[in-house]
C-alpha positions in Angstrom: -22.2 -14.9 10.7 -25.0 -16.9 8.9 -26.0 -14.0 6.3 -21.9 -13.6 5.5 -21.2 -17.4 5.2 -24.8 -17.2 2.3 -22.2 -14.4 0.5 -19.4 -16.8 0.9 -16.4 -14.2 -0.2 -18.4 -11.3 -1.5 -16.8 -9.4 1.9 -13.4 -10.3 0.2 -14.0 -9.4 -3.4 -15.2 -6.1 -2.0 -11.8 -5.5 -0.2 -9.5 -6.4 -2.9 -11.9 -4.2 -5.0 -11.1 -0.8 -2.6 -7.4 -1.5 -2.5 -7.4 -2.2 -6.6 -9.2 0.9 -6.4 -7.2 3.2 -4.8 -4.0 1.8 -5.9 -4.5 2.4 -9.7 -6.1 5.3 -9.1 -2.7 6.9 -7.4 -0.4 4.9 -9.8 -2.5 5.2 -13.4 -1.1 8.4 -14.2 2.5 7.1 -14.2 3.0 5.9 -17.6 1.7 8.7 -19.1 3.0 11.4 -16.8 5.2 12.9 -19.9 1.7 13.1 -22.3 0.6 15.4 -19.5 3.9 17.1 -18.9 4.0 17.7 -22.7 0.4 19.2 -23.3 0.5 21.3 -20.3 3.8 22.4 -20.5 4.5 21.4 -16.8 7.7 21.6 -15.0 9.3 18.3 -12.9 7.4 19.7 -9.8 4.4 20.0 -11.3 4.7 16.6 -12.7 5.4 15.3 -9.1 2.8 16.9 -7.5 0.0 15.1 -9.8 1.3 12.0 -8.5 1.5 13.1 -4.7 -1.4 15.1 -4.4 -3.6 11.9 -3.5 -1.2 11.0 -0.5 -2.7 14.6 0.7 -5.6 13.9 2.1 -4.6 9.9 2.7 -2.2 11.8 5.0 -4.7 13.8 7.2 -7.7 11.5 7.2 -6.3 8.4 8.3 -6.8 8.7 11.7 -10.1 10.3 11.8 -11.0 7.2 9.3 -9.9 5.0 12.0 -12.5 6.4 14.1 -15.1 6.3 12.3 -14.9 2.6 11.0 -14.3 1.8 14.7 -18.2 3.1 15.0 -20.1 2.7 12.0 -20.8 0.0 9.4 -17.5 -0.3 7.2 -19.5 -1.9 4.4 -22.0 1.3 4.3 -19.7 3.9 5.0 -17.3 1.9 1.9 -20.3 2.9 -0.9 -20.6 6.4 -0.5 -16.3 6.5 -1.4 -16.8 4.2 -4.0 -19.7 6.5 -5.6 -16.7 9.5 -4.7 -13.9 7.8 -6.6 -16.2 7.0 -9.8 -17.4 10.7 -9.7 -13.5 12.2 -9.9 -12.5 9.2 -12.6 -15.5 10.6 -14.3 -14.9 14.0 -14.4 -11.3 13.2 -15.1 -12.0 12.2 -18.8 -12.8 15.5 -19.7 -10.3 17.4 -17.2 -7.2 18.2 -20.0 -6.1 21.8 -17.6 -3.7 21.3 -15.1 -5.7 22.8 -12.3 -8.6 20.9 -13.3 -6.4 17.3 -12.9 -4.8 18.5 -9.8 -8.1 19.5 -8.1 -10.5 16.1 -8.9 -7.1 14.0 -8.2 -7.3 15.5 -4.7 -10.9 14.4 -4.6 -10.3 11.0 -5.4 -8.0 10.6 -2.7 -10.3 11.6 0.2 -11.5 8.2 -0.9 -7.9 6.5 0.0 -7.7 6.7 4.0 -11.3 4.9 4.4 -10.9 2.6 1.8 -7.6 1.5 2.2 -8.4 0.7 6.6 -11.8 -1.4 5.6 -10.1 -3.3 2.6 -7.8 -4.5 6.0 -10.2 -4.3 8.7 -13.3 -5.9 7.1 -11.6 -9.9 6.8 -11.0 -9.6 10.7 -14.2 -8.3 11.7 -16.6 -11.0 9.6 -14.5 -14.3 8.9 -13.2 -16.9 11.4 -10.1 -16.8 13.2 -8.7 -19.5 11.8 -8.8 -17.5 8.7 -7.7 -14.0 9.4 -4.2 -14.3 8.2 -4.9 -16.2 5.0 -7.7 -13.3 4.1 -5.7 -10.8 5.0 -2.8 -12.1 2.9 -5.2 -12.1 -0.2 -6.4 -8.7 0.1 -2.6 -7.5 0.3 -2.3 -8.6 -3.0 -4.5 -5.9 -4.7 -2.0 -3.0 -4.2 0.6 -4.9 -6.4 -2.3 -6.5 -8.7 -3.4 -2.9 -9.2 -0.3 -1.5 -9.4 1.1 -3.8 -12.3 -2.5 -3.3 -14.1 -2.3 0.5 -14.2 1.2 0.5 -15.4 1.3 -1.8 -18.0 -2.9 -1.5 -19.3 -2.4 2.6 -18.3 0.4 2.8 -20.5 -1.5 1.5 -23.8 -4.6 3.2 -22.7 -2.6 6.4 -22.4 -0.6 5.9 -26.0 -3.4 4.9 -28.1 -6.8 6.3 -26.6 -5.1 9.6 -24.6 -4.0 10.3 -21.5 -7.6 11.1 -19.9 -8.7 7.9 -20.3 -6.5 6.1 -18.3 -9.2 6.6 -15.5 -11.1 3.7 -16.9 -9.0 1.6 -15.0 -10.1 2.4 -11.4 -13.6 3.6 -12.6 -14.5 0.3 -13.5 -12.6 -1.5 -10.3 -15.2 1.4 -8.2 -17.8 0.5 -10.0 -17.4 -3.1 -9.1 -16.9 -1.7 -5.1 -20.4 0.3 -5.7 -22.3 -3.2 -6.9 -20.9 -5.2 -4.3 -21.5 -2.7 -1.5 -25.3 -2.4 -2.5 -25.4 -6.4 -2.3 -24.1 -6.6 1.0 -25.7 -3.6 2.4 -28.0 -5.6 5.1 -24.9 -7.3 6.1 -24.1 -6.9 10.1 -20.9 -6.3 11.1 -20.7 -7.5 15.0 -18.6 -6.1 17.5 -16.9 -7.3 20.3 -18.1 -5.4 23.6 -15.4 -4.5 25.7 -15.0 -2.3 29.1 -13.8 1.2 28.0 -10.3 0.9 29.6 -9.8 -1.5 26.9 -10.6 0.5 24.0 -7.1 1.9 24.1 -4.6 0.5 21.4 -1.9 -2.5 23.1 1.9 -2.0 22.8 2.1 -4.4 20.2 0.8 -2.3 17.7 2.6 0.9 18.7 5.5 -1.1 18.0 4.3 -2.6 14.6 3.7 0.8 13.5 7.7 1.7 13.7 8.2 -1.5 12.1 6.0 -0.5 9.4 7.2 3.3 9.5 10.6 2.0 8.4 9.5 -0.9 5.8 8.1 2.2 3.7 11.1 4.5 4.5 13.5 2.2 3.3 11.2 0.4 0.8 10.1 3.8 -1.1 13.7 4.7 -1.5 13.7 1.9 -4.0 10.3 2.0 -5.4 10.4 6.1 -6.5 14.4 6.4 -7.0 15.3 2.7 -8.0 14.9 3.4 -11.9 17.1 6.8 -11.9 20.1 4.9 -9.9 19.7 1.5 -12.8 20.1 3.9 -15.2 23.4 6.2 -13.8 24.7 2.6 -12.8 24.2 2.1 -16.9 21.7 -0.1 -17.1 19.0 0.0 -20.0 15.8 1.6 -19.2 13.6 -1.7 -19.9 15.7 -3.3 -17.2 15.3 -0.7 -14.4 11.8 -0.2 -14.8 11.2 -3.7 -14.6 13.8 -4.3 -11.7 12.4 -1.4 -9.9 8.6 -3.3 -10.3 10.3 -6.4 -8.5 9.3 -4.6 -5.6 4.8 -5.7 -6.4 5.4 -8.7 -8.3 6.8 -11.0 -6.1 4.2 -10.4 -3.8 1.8 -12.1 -5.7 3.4 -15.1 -4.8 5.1 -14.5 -1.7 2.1 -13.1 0.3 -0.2 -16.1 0.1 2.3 -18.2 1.4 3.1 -15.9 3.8 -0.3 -16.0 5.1 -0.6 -20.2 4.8 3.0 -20.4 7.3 0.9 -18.2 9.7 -2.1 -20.3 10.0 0.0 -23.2 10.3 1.2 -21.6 13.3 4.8 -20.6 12.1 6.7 -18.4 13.9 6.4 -14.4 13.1 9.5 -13.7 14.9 11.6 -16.0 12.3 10.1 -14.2 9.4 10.6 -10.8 10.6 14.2 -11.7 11.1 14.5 -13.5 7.8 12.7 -10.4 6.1 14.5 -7.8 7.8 18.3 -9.3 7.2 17.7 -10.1 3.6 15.9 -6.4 2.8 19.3 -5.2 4.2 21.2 -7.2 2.4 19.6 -6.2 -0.6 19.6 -2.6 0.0 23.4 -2.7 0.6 24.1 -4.4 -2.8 21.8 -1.7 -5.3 23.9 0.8 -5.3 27.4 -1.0 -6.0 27.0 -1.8 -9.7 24.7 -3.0 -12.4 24.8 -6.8 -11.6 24.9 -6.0 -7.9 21.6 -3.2 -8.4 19.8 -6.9 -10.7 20.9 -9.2 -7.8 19.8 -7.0 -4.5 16.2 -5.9 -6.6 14.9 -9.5 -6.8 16.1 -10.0 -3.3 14.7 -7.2 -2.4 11.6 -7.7 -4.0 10.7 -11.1 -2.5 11.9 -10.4 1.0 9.8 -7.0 1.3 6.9 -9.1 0.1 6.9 -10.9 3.7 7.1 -8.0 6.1 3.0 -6.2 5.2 0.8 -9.8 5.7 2.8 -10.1 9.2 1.7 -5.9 9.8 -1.6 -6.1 8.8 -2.9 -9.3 9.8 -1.6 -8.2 13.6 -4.5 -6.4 14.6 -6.6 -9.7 14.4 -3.7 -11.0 17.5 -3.0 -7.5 19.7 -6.3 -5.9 18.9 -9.8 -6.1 20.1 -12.3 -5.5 16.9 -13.7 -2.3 18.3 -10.0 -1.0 17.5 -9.1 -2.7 14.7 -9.2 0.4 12.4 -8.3 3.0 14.7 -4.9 0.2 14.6 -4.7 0.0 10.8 -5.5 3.4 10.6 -2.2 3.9 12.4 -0.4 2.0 10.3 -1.7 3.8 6.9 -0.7 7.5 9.1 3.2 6.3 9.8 3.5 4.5 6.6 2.4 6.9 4.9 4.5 9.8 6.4 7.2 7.1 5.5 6.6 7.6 1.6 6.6 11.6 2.3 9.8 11.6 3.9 11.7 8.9 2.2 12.5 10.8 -0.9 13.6 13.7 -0.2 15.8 12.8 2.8 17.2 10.5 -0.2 17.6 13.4 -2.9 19.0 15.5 -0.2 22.0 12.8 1.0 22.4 12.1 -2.5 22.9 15.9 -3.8 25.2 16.4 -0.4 27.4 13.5 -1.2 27.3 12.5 -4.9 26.2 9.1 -4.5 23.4 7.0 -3.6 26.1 4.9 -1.1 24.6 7.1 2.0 20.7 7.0 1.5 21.4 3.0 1.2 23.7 2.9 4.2 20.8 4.5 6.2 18.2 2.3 5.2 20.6 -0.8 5.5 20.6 0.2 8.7 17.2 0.5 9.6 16.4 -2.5 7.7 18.7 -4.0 10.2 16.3 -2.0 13.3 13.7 -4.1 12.4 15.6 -7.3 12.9 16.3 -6.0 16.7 12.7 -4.8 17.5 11.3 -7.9 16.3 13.8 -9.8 18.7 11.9 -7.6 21.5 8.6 -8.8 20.8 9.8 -12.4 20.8 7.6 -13.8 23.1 4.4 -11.6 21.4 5.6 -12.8 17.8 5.5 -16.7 18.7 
């Protein structure tokens, strides 16, 4: 620990840095999704599948990353998709064909799996105890930090510079990964030795992955369709854009004192619960009306924002650290086949029953699961 404590939180810039990176690398191309649409002459799907195609590979790595980071240096293995992500932002400034975007969009997301498991497994492995759930918390906070960046910096970027330049964004957040990678690059990352039988991941986390399965089901509903239902409920756009971002922003606040209540010993169980109740609540209320869809986004928005510092920061209590990745790696696999079902098991109910009332209902009710599978790990959750 003596060369980590010399970097002080060097280990923690470098997390938020990989998160920030990823995230605005997936969500930059948003606000200027119609400049590419227009030049290329694309269709909806092949709008859509820009956005997607870097939940691809995220998809099939993420357990083999888990692996891997289990093994080998995190902070070594970290550089060489940091050098990867500045390569694809690189040759996406001068990528105007469709193919061409599509192809070195994929490439960047080979970088996401990895990346997004160390950015979660590196606080546990090298600080204190004491201060897992607090460092945690703060590197949570670079997916909505990143996210809010690329939409609102990507959309100026996009309007006055062009739409290939929006890649400057997470370029420079890689670039930042790359320097700090190369600065902690002697840095040992210690292990815990265990007996093999006990290499094998606890029930506790099998179980935190369903939780975390359904928070991006039900969440992603919200985050990808929340804007199109604000607007048939007749809301203006600047309102359901905004309403439909409540989702990162209160997490900027939330989080951190999410993480403080942990280390102060409060009880998880009580703020599953609370999460879990209010997130239905919420999700019942959005598709009533327009002051109903106002009223369940910002309760939607800072109850969602206590559920992932709870997830990820359980490794550190159910996990020993020569399977702290393979665990978060898990979590990144279910989560993400959460975002890949979510919307069109949505689309579908909605086309099959004219409304949004049933997608809503559904995830009311497995807002409400969460709430009972909590309860079962009462004594685990203290």
């Amino acid at each position: 620990m003596d060369s980590l404590q010399k970097v002080s939180y060097l280990p923690l810039t470098l997390t938020l840095a990989a998160s920030m990176a990823t995230m605005s690398f997936q969500t930059v191309i948003s606000p200027v999704m119609d400049l590419i649409a227009v030049a290329n002459g694309l269709s909806n799907f092949q709008t859509a599948l820009l956005a997607a195609i870097v939940s691809l590979p995220n998809f099939l790595l993420t357990l083999p990353s888990g692996y891997i980071l289990d093994r080998f240096n995190p902070i070594k293995l970290s550089l060489f998709n940091f050098i990867l992500i500045c390569l694809a932002c690189f040759c996406l400034f001068f990528s105007r064909a469709y193919p061409t975007i599509l192809f070195f969009r994929f490439i960047g997301g080979l970088t996401f799996a990895p990346l997004i498991i160390m950015g979660t497994q590196l606080p546990i492995l090298i600080y204190p105890k004491q201060l897992h759930n607090r460092m945690v918390t703060i590197q949570t906070l670079g997916a909505p930090l990143a996210t809010i960046l690329a939409f609102y910096l990507g959309a100026f970027i996009g309007t006055h510079l062009g739409y290939t330049y929006v890649y400057i964004i997470p370029l420079i957040l890689a670039l930042t990964g790359v320097v700090i990678s190369l600065k902690l690059w002697s840095t040992k990352v210690e292990r815990e030795v265990r007996k093999k039988e006990h290499n094998r991941l606890s029930r506790q986390t099998y179980i935190m992955m369903i939780i975390w399965f359904i928070f991006m089901f039900t969440t992603s509903i919200f985050l990808i369709q929340g804007t199109s239902i604000g607007l048939e409920l007749g809301l203006t756009r600047t309102v359901a854009v905004f309403g439909a971002s409540m989702l990162m922003i209160p997490a900027l606040i939330v989080s951190p004192i999410v993480g403080e209540v942990m280390d102060k010993r409060f009880s998880r169980l009580k703020l599953f619960v609370f999460a879990s109740i209010v997130m239905a609540v919420s999700l019942a209320l959005i598709p009533i009306g327009k002051t109903y869809w106002v009223v369940g986004a910002i309760l939607l928005g800072l109850s969602s924002a206590i559920i992932p510092p709870i997830v990820f920061s359980s490794p550190s209590k159910f996990e020993s650290s020569r399977t702290i990745a393979r665990a978060l790696a898990t979590f990144n696999f279910f989560g993400t086949m959460g975002i890949l079902i979510s919307p069109p098991v949505a689309g579908w109910l909605r086309d099959k029953t004219g409304t949004w009332t049933a997608p809503f209902i559904i995830a009311t009710a497995l807002c409400l699961l969460i709430t009972f599978i909590s309860y079962e790990m009462r004594r685990d959750l203290k």
